[in-house]
Structure formats: structure tokens, C-alpha cells
N, C-alpha and C positions, 0 to 999 in steps of 0.2 A: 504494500500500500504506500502509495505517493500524495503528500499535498502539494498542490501545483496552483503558485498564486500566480498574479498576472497583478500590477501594481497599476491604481488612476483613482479617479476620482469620482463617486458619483454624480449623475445629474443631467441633464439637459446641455446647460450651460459649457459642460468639458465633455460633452461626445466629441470628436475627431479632433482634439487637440494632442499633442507632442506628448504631453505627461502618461494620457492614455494608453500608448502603445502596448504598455503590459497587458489590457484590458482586453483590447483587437487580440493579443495571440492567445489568449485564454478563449475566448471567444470562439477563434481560427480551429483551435485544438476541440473543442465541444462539439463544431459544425463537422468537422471532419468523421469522428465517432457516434454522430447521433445522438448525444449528450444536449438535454435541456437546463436550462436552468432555471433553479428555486426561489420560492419567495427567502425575503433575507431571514438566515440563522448567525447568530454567533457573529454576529454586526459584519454579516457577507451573505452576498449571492451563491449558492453555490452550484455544482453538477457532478455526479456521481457516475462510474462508469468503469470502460475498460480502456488503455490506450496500449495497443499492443497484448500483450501478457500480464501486463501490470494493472492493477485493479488503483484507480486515481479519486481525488477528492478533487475538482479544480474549483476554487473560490475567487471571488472579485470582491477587495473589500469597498464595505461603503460608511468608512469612517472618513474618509478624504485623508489625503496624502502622509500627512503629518501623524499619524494615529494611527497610520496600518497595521504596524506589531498587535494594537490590541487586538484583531480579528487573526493574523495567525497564530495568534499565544494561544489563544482560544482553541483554534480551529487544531492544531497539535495537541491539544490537551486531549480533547474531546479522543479524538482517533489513537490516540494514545501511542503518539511517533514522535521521535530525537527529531533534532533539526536537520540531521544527516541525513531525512528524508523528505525534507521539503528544495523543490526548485522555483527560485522566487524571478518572475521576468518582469523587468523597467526600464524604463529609459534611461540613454546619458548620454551627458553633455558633452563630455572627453572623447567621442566613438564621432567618425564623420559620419553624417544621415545612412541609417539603414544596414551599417556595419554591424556583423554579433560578436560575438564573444562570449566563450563559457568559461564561470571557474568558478571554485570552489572556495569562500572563505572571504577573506578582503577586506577592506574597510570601508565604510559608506560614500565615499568620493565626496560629499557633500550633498547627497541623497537625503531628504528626509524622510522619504517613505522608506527608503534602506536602516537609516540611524535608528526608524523609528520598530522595526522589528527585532535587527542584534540589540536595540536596548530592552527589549521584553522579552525576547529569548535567553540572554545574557548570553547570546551565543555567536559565532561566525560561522558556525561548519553546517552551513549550508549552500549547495549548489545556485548559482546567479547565470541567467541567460541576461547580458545587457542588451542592448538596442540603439544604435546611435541615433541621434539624433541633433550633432552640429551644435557648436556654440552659436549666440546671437551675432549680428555685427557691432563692432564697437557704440558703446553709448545705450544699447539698448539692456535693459536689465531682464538676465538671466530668471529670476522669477516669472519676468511676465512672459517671456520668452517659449517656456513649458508649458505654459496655459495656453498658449495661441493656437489655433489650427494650423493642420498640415499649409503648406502653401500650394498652389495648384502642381507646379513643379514637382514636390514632395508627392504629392499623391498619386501621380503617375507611377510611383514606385513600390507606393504604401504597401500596395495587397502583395508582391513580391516578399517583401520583407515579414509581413505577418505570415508569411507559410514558410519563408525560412526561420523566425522564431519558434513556429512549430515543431520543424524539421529539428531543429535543435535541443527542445523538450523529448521526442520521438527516438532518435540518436541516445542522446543520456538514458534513455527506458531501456532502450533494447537491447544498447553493446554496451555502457558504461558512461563514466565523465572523460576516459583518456582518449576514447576516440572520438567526442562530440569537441574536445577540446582541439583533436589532431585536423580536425575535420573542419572544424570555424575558428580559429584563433591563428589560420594563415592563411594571407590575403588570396591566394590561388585556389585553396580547400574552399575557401566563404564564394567563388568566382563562378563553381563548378554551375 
């Protein structure tokens, strides 16, 4: 059993904005498997299922960014898994648009939906799919930055990149973290 968050925001207001991306490959991942999802439990949406061989929990929390650890402290309680079983996917600012990256561990970057889980897990040793998603141009603030919607440019690429988010949750299930790592974490593997 795997919990598999997808990291944004609820609302109207942040559907197809840059923060959301975790949300699209949780999403991506549900639609692929037949997987619906539930009224909110444990301050998240969740879907219950199979992905591969692997029997998953996928949640979306709907505490907004800043507060997400509280829904997967929760949601690992409950299912009663270390954190060495949750794959948490979000966006960053460090990754040019639409680049992944898997690993295992790390520090928040300046994440606070990241800060906001290792500080209610007290943990790091969880698996992280990131998502690039390009810094701002000069002058513009990185906060608001994450809230904005894709740009029309960006979105031409968007659904590309949520099915490789997937593919990268998918990969981590089936073969491990050393070949989802071998596999997107160099620029030719992420090309294929």
C-alpha cells in the first residue's frame, strides 16, 4: 500500500494555476486507472485503487498549501504507513517548466506545502516527484508567481508533463526509486 499525494490548492480560484500541478498528476494517475474520487476525508479528496500491482491511496489535500502535512499526517496514520511509503508530487521553482525529477529525502527548497509535511511527519524519507515549473522574471514575486495560471505557451505542454508525472509515480511502483531516478533525473532519460 502506497499514499500518493499530489500537492495544490483547493478551489475554483487555483484550478490551472502552476502550484496545482501536483493536483493534475494525481488526477492524470486516477483517470488512467478508473479511480474516482471522494467526498473530502481527513481534510482531503481522496481515491482508492490499484496502480499496477500496488494497491494506492491517492489524496488531494484541501487544506491549501501551507497546511498540507496536516492531511498527510492524517492520511499515514489512518493507513497505518512510515513515510517511506508515501510519494508526495509538487511543483518547483528551481526545475525549468515541465522538467521531473525523482528522489528520495531532501529539504523543502522553500516549498511550503513540502516544509509543511516533513514538519508533521518529522520526517524526510519520503519519495518527491518535482515538476518544474521556471522561476518568475525579474521583479515579479515568486508567490504570486505559483498562483498564476499556466500561460498559453505553458499549456501547450501541460498534459505532456502530467503523464510524465504519472509515468514517474508508475516507474517508482513497478521497478523501484533507482530506476524512476535512472530514468528522469537525466536530461536524455526525461527526452525519451
Amino acid at each position: 500500500m502506497w499514499l500518493i499525494v499530489g500537492l495544490g490548492n483547493p478551489g475554483l480560484a487555483y484550478k490551472g494555476t502552476r502550484h496545482n500541478i501536483g493536483f493534475l498528476v494525481v488526477d492524470g494517475l486516477a483517470s488512467r486507472e478508473g479511480m474516482h474520487f471522494k467526498k473530502k476525508k481527513l481534510k482531503a479528496i481522496y481515491a482508492t485503487g490499484a496502480l499496477g500491482q500496488e494497491e494506492v491511496t491517492l489524496i488531494k489535500p484541501q487544506t491549501f498549501m501551507n497546511c498540507s502535512g496536516l492531511a498527510v499526517a492524517s492520511w499515514l496514520g489512518t493507513l497505518g504507513l512510515p513515510p517511506s511509503r508515501l510519494i508526495l508530487i509538487h511543483d518547483d521553482l528551481d526545475l525549468i517548466p515541465f522538467r521531473i525529477r525523482v528522489r528520495k529525502g531532501g529539504g523543502h527548497g522553500g516549498h511550503r506545502g513540502v516544509f509543511s509535511v516533513i514538519r508533521e511527519l518529522g520526517s524526510r524519507d519520503f519519495i518527491r516527484i518535482r515538476i518544474g515549473i521556471g522561476r518568475p522574471t525579474e521583479g515579479h514575486a515568486s508567490a504570486d508567481y505559483v498562483l498564476e495560471p499556466f500561460s498559453p505557451k505553458e499549456r501547450q505542454h501541460l498534459g505532456q508533463a502530467v503523464e510524465k508525472g504519472a509515468d514517474a509515480v508508475s516507474l517508482v511502483l513497478d521497478q523501484g526509486l533507482e530506476p524512476a531516478m535512472n530514468r528522469f533525473n537525466t536530461r536524455t532519460g526525461e527526452e525519451d
